[in-house]
PDB file of the backbone (N, CA, C, O) and the ligand in Angstrom, with CONECT records:
HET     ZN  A 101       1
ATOM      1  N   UNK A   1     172.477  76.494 129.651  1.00  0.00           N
ATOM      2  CA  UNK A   1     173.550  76.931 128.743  1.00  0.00           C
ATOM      3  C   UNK A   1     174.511  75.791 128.457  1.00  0.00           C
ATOM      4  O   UNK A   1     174.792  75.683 127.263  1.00  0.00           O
ATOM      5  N   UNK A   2     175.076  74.921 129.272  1.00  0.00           N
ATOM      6  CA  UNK A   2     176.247  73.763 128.828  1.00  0.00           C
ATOM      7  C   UNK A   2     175.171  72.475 128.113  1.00  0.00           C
ATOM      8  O   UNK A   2     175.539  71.643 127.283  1.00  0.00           O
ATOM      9  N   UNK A   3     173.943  72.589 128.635  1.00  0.00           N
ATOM     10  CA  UNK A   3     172.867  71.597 127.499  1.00  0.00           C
ATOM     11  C   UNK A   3     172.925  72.046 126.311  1.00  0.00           C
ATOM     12  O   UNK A   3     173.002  71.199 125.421  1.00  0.00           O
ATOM     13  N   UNK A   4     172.912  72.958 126.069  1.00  0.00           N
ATOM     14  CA  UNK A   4     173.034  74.010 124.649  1.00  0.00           C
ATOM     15  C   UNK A   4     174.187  73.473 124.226  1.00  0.00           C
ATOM     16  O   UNK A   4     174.202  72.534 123.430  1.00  0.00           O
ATOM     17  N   UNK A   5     175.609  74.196 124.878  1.00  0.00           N
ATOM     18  CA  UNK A   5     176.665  73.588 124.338  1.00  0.00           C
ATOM     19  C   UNK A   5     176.753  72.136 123.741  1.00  0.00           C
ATOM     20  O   UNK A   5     176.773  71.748 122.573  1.00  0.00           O
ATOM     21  N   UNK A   6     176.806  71.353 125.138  1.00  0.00           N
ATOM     22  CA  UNK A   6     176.381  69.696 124.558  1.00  0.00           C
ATOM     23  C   UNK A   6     175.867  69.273 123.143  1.00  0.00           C
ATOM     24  O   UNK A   6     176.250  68.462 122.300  1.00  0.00           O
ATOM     25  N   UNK A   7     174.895  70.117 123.234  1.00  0.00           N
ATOM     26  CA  UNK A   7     173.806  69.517 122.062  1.00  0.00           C
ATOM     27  C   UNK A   7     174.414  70.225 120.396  1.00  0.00           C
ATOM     28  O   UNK A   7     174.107  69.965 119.233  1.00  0.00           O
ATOM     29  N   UNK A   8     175.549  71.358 121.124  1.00  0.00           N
ATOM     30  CA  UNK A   8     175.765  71.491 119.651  1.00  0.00           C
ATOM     31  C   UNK A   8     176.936  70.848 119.549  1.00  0.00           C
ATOM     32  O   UNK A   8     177.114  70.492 118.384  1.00  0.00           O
ATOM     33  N   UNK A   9     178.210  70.406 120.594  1.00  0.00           N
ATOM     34  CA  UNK A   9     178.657  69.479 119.868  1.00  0.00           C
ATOM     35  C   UNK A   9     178.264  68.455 119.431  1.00  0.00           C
ATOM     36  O   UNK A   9     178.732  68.052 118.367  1.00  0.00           O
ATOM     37  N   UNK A  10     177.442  67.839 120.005  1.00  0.00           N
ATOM     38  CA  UNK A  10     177.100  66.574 119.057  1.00  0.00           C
ATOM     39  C   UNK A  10     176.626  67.052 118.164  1.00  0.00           C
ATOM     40  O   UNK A  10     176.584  66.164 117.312  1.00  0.00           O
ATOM     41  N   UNK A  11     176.149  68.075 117.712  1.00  0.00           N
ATOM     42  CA  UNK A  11     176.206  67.931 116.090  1.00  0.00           C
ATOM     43  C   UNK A  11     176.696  68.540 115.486  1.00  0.00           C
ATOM     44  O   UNK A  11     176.052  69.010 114.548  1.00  0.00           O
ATOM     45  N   UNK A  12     178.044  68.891 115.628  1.00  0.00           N
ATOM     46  CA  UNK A  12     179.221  69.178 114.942  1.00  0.00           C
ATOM     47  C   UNK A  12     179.542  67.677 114.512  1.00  0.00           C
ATOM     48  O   UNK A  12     179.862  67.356 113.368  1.00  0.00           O
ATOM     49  N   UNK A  13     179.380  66.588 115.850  1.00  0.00           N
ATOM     50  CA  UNK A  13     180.601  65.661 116.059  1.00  0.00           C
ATOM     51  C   UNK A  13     179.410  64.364 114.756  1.00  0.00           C
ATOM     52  O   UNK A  13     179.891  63.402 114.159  1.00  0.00           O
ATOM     53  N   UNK A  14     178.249  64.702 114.698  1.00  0.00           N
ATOM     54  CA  UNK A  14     177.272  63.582 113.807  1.00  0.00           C
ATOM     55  C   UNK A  14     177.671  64.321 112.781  1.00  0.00           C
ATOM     56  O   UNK A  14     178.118  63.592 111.896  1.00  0.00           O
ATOM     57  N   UNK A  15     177.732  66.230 112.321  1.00  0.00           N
ATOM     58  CA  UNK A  15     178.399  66.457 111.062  1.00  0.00           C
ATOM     59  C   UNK A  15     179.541  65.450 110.279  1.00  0.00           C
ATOM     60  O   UNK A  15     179.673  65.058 109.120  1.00  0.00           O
ATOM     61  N   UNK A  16     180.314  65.244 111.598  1.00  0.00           N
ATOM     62  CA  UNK A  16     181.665  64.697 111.233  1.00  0.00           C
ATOM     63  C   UNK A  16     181.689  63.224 110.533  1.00  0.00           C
ATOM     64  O   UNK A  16     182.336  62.649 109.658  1.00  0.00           O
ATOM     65  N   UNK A  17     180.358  62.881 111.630  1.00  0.00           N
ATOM     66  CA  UNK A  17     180.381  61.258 110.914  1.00  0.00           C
ATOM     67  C   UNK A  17     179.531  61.097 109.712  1.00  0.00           C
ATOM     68  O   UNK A  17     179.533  59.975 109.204  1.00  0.00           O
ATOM     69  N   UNK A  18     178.869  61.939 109.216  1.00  0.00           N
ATOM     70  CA  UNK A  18     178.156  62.287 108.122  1.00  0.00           C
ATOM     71  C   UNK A  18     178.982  62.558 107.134  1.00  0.00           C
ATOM     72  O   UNK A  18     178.835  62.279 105.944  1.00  0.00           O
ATOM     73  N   UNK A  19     180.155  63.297 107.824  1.00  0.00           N
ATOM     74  CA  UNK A  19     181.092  63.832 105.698  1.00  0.00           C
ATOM     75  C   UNK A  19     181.975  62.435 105.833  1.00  0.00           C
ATOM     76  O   UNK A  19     182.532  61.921 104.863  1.00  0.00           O
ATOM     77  N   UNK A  20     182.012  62.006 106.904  1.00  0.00           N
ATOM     78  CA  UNK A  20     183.164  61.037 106.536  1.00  0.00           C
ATOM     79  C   UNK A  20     182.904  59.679 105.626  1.00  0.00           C
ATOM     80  O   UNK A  20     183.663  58.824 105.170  1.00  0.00           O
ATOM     81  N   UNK A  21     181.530  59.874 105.580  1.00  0.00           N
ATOM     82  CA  UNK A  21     180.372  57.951 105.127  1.00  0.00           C
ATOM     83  C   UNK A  21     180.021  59.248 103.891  1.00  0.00           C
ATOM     84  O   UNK A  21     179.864  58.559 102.884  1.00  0.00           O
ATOM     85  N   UNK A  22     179.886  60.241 103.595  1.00  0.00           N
ATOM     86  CA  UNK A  22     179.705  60.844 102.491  1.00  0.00           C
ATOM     87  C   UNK A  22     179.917  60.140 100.904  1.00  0.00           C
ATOM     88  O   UNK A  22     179.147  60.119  99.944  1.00  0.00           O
ATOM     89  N   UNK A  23     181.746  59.404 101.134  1.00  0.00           N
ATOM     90  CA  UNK A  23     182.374  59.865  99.837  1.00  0.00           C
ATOM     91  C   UNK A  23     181.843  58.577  98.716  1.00  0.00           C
ATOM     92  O   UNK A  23     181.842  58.658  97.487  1.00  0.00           O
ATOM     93  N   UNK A  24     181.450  57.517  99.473  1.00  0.00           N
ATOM     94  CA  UNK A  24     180.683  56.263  98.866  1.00  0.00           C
ATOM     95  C   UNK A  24     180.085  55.444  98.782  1.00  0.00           C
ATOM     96  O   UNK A  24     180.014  54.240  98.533  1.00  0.00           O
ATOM     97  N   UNK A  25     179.306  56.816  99.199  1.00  0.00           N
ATOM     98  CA  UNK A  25     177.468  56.672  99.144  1.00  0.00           C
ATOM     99  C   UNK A  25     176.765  57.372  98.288  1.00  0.00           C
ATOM    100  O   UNK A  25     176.744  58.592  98.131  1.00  0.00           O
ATOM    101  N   UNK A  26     175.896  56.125  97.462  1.00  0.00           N
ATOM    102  CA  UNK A  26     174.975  56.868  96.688  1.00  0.00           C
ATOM    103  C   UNK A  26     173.622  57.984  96.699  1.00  0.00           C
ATOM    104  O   UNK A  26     172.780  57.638  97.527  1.00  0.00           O
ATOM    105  N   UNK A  27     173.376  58.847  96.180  1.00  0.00           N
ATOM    106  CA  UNK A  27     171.731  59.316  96.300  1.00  0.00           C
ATOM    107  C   UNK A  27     170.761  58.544  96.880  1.00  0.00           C
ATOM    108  O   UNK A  27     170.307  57.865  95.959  1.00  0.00           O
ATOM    109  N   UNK A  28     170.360  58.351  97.595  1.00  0.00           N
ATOM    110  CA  UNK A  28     168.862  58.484  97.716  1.00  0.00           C
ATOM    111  C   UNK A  28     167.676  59.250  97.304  1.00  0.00           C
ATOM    112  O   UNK A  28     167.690  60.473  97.160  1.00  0.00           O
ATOM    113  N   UNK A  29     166.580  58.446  97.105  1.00  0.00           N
ATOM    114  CA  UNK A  29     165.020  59.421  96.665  1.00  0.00           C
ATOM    115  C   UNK A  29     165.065  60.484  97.846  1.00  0.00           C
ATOM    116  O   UNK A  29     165.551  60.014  98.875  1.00  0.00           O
ATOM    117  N   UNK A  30     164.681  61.769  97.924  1.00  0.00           N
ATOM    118  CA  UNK A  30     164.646  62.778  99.386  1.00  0.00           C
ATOM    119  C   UNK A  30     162.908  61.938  99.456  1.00  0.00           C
ATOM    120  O   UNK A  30     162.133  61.799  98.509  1.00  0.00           O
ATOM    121  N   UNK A  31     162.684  61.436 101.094  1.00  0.00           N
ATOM    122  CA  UNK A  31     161.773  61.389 101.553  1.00  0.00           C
ATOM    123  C   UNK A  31     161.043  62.227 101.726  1.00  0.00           C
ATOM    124  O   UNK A  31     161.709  63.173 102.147  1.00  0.00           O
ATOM    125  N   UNK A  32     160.010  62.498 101.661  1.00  0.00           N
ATOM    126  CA  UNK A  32     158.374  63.501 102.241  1.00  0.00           C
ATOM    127  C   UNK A  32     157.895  63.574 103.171  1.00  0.00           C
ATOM    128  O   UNK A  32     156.897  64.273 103.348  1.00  0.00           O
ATOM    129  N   UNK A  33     158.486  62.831 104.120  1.00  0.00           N
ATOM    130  CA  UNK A  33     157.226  62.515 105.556  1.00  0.00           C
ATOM    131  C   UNK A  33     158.763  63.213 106.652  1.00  0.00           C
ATOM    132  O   UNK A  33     159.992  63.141 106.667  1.00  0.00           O
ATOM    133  N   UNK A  34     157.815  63.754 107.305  1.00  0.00           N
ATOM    134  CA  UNK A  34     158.441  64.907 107.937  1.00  0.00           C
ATOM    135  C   UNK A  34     158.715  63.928 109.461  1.00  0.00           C
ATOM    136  O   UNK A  34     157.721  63.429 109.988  1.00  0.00           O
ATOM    137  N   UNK A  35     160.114  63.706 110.099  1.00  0.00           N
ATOM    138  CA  UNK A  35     160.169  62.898 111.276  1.00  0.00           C
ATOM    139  C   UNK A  35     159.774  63.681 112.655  1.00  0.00           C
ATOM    140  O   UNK A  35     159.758  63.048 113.710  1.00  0.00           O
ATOM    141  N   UNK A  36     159.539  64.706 112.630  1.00  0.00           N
ATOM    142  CA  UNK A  36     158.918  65.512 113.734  1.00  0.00           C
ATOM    143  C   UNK A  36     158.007  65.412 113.950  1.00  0.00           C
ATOM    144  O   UNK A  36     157.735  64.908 115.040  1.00  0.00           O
ATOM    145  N   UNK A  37     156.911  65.839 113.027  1.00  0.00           N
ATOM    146  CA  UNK A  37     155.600  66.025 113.045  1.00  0.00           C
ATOM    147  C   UNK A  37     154.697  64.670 111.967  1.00  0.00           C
ATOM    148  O   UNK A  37     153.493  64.600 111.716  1.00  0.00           O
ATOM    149  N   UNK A  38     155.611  63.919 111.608  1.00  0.00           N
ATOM    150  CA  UNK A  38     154.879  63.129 110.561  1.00  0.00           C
ATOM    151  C   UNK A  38     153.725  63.296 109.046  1.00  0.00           C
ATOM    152  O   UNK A  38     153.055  62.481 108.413  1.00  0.00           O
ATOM    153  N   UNK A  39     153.945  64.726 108.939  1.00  0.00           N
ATOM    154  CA  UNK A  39     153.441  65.343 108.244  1.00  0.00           C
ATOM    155  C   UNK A  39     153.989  64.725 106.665  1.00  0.00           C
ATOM    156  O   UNK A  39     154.925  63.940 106.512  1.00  0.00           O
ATOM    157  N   UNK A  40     153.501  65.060 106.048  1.00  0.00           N
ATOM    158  CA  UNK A  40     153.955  64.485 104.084  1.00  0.00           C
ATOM    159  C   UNK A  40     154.377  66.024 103.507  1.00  0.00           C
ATOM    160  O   UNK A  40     153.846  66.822 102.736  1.00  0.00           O
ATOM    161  N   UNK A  41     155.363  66.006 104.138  1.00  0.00           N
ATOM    162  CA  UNK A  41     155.358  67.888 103.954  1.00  0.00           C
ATOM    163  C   UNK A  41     156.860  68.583 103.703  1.00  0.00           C
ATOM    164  O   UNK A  41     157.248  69.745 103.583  1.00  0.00           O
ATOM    165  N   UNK A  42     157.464  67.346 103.685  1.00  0.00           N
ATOM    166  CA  UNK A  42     159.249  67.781 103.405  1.00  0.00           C
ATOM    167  C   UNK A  42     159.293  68.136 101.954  1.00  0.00           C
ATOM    168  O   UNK A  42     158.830  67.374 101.105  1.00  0.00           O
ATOM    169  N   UNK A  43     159.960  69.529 101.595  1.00  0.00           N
ATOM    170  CA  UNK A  43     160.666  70.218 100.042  1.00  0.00           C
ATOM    171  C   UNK A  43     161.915  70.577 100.389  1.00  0.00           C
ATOM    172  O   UNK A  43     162.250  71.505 101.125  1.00  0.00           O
ATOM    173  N   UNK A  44     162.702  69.659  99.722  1.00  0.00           N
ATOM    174  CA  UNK A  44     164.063  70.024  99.516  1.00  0.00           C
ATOM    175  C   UNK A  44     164.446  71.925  99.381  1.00  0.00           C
ATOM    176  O   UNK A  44     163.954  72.758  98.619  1.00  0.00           O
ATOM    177  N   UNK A  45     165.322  72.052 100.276  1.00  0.00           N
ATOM    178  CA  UNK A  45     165.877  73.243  99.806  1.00  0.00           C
ATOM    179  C   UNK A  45     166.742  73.746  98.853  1.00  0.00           C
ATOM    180  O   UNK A  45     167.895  73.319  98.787  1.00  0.00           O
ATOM    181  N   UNK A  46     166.108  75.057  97.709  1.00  0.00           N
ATOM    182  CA  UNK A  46     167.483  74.925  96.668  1.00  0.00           C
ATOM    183  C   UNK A  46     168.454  76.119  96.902  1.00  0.00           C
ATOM    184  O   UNK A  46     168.143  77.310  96.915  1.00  0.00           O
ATOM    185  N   UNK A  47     169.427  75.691  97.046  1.00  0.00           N
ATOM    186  CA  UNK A  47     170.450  76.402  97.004  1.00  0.00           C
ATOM    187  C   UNK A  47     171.452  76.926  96.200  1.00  0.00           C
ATOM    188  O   UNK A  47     172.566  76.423  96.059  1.00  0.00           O
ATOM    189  N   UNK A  48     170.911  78.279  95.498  1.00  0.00           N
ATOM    190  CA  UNK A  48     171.357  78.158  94.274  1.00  0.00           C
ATOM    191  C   UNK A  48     173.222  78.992  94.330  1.00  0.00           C
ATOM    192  O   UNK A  48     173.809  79.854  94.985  1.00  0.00           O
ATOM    193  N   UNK A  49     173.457  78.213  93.394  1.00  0.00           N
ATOM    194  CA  UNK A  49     175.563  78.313  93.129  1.00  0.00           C
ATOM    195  C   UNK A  49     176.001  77.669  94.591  1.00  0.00           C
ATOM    196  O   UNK A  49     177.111  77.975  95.026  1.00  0.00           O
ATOM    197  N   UNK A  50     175.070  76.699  95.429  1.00  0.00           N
ATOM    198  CA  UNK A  50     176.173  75.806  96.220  1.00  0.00           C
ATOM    199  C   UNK A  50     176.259  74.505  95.980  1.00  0.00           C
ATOM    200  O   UNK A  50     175.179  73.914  95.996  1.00  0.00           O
ATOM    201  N   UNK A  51     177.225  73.862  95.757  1.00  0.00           N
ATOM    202  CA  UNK A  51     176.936  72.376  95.515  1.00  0.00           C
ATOM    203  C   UNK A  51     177.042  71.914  96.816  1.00  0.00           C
ATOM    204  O   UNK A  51     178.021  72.016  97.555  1.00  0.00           O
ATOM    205  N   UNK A  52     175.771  71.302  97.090  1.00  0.00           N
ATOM    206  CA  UNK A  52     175.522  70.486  98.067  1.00  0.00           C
ATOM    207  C   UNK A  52     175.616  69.005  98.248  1.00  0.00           C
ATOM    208  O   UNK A  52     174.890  68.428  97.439  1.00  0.00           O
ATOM    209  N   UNK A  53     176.101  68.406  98.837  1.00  0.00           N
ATOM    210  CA  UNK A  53     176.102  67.069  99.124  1.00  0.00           C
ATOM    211  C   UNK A  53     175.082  66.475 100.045  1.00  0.00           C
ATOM    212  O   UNK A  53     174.567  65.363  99.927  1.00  0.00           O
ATOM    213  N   UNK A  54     174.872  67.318 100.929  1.00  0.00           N
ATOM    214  CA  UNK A  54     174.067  66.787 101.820  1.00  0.00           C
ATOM    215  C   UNK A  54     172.576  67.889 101.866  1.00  0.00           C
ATOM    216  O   UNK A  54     172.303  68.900 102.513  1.00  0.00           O
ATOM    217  N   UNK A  55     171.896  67.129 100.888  1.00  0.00           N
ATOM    218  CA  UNK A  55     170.567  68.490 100.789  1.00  0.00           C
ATOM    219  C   UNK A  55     169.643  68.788 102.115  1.00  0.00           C
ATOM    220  O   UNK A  55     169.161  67.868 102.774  1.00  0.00           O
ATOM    221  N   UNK A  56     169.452  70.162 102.430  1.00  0.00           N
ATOM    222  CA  UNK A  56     168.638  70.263 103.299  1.00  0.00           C
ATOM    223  C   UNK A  56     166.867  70.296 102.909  1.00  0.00           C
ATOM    224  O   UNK A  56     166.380  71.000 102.024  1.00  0.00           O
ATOM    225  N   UNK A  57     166.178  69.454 103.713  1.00  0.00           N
ATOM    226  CA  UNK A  57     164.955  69.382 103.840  1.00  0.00           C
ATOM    227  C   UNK A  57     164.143  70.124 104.857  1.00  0.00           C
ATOM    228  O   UNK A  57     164.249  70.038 106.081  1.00  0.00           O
ATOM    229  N   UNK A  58     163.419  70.772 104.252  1.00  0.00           N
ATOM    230  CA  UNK A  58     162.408  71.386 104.978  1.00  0.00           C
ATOM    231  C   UNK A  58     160.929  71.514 105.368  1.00  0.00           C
ATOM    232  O   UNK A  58     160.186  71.720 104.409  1.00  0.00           O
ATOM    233  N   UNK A  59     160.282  71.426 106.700  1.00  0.00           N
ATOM    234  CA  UNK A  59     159.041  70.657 106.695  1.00  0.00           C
ATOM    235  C   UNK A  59     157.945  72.455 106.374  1.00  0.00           C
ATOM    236  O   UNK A  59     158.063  73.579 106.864  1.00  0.00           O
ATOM    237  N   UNK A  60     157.172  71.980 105.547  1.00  0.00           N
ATOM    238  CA  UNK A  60     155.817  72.920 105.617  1.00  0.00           C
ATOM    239  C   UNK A  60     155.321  73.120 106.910  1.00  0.00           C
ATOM    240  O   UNK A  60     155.358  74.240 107.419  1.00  0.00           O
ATOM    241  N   UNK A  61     154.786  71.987 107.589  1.00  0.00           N
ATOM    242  CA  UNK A  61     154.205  72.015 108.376  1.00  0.00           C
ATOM    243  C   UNK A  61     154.487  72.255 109.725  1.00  0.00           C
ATOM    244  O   UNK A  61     153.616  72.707 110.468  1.00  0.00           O
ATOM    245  N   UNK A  62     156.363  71.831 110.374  1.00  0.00           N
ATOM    246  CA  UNK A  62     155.762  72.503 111.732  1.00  0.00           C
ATOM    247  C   UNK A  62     157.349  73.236 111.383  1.00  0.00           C
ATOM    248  O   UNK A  62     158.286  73.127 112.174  1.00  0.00           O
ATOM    249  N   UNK A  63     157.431  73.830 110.340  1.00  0.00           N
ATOM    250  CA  UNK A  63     158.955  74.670 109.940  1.00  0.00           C
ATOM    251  C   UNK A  63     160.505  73.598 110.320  1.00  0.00           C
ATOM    252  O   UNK A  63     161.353  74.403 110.704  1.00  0.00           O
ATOM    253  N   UNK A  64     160.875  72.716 110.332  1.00  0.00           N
ATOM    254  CA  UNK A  64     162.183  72.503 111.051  1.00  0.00           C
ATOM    255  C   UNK A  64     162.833  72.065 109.512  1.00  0.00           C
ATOM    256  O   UNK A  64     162.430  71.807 108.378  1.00  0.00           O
ATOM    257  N   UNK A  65     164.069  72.162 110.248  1.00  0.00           N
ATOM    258  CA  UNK A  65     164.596  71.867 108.825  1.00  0.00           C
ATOM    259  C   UNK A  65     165.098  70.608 108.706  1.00  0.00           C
ATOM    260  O   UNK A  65     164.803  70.157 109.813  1.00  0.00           O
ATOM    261  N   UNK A  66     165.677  69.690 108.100  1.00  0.00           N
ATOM    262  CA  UNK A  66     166.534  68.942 108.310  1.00  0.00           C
ATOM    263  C   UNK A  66     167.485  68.383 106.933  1.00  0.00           C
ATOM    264  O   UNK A  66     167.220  68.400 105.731  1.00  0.00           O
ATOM    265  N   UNK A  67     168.688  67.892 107.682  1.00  0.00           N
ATOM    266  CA  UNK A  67     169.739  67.486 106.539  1.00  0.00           C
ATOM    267  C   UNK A  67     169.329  66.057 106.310  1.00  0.00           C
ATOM    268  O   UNK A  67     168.819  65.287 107.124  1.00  0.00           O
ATOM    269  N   UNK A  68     169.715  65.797 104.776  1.00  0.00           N
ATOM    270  CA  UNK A  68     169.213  64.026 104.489  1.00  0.00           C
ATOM    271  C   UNK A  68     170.248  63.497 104.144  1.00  0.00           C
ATOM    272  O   UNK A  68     170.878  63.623 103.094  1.00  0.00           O
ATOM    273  N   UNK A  69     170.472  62.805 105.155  1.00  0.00           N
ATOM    274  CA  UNK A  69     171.829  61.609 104.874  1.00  0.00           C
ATOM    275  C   UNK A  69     171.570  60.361 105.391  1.00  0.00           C
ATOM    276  O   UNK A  69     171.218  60.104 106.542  1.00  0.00           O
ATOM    277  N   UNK A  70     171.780  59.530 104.400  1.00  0.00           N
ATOM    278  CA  UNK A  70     171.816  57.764 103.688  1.00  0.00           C
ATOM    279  C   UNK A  70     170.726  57.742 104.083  1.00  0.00           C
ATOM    280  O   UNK A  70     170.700  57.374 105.257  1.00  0.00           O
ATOM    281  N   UNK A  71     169.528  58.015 103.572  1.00  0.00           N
ATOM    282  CA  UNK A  71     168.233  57.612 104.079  1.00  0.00           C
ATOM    283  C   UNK A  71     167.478  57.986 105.416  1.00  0.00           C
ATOM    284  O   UNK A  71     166.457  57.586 105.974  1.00  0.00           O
ATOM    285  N   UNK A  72     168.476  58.965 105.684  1.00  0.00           N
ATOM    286  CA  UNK A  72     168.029  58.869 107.451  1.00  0.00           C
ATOM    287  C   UNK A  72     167.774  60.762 107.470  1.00  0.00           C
ATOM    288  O   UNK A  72     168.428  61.454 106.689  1.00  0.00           O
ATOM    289  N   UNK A  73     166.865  61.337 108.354  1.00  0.00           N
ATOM    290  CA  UNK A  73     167.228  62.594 108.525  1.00  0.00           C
ATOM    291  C   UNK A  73     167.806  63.559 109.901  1.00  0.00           C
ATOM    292  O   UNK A  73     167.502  63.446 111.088  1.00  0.00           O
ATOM    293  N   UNK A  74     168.424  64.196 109.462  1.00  0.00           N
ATOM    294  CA  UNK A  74     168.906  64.748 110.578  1.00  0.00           C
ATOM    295  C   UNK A  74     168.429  66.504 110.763  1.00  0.00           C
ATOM    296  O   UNK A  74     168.345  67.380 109.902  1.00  0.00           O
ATOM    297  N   UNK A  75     168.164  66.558 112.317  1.00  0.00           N
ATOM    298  CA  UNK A  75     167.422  68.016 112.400  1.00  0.00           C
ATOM    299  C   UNK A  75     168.637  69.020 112.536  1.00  0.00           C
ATOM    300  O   UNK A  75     169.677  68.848 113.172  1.00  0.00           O
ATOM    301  N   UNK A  76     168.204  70.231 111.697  1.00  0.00           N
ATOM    302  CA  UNK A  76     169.267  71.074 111.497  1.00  0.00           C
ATOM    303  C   UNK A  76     168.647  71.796 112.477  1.00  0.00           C
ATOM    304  O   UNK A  76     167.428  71.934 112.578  1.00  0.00           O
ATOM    305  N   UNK A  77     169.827  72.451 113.503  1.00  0.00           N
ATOM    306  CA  UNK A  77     169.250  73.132 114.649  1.00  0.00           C
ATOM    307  C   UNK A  77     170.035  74.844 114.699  1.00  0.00           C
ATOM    308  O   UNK A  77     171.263  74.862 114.611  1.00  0.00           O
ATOM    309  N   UNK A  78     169.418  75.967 114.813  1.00  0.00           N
ATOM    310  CA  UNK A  78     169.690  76.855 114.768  1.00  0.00           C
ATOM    311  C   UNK A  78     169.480  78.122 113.656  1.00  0.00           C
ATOM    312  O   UNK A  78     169.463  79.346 113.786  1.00  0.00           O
ATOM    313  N   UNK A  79     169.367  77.435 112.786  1.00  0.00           N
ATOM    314  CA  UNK A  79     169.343  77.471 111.323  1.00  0.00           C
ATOM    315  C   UNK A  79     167.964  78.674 111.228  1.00  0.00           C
ATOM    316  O   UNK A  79     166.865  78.287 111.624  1.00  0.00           O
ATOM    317  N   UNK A  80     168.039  79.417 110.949  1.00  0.00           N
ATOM    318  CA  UNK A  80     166.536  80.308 110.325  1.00  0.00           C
ATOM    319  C   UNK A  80     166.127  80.095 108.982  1.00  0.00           C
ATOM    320  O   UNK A  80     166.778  80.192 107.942  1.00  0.00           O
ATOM    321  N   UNK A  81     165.165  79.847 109.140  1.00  0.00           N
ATOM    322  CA  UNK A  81     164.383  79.217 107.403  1.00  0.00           C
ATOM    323  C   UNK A  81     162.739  79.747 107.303  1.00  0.00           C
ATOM    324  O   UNK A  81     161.682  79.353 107.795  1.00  0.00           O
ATOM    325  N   UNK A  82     163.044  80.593 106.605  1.00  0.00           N
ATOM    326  CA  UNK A  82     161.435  81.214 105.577  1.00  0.00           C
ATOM    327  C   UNK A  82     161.345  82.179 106.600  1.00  0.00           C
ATOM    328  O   UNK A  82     160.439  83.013 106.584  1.00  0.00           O
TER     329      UNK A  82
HETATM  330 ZN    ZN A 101     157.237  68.579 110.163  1.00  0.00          ZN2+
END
């Protein structure tokens, strides 16, 4: 249970450093290759009436999701998807 905790502050606390490098930084292409499973299997998620800044990616292949920021991805944890 406090590993749990742990693990979700840090990613509250990588949220944080993510909106803060947000404001001027450009797009990137969303990558395809899934960093979990290495699969070619990432589709952007659409979210329709939210403007998103930070799009979430989602793998076909072994389900995880993840957020894409500056080129890099990050695993969204908790999250229920499909
Ligand atoms: Zn995957």
């Amino acid at each position: 249970m406090f590993g749990l905790l742990l693990f979700g502050a840090g990613t509250v606390w990588l949220g944080i450093l993510m909106l803060k490098e947000l404001v001027d930084t450009p797009p990137f292409d969303d990558p395809s290759r899934c960093p979990a499973c290495r699969h070619d299997a990432l589709l952007r998620v659409q979210r329709e009436g939210i403007a998103s800044a930070a799009p979430l990616l989602h793998c076909r292949h072994c389900n995880q999701a993840f957020w894409r920021w500056q080129g890099s991805l990050i695993r969204d944890t908790g999250r229920p998807l499909f």
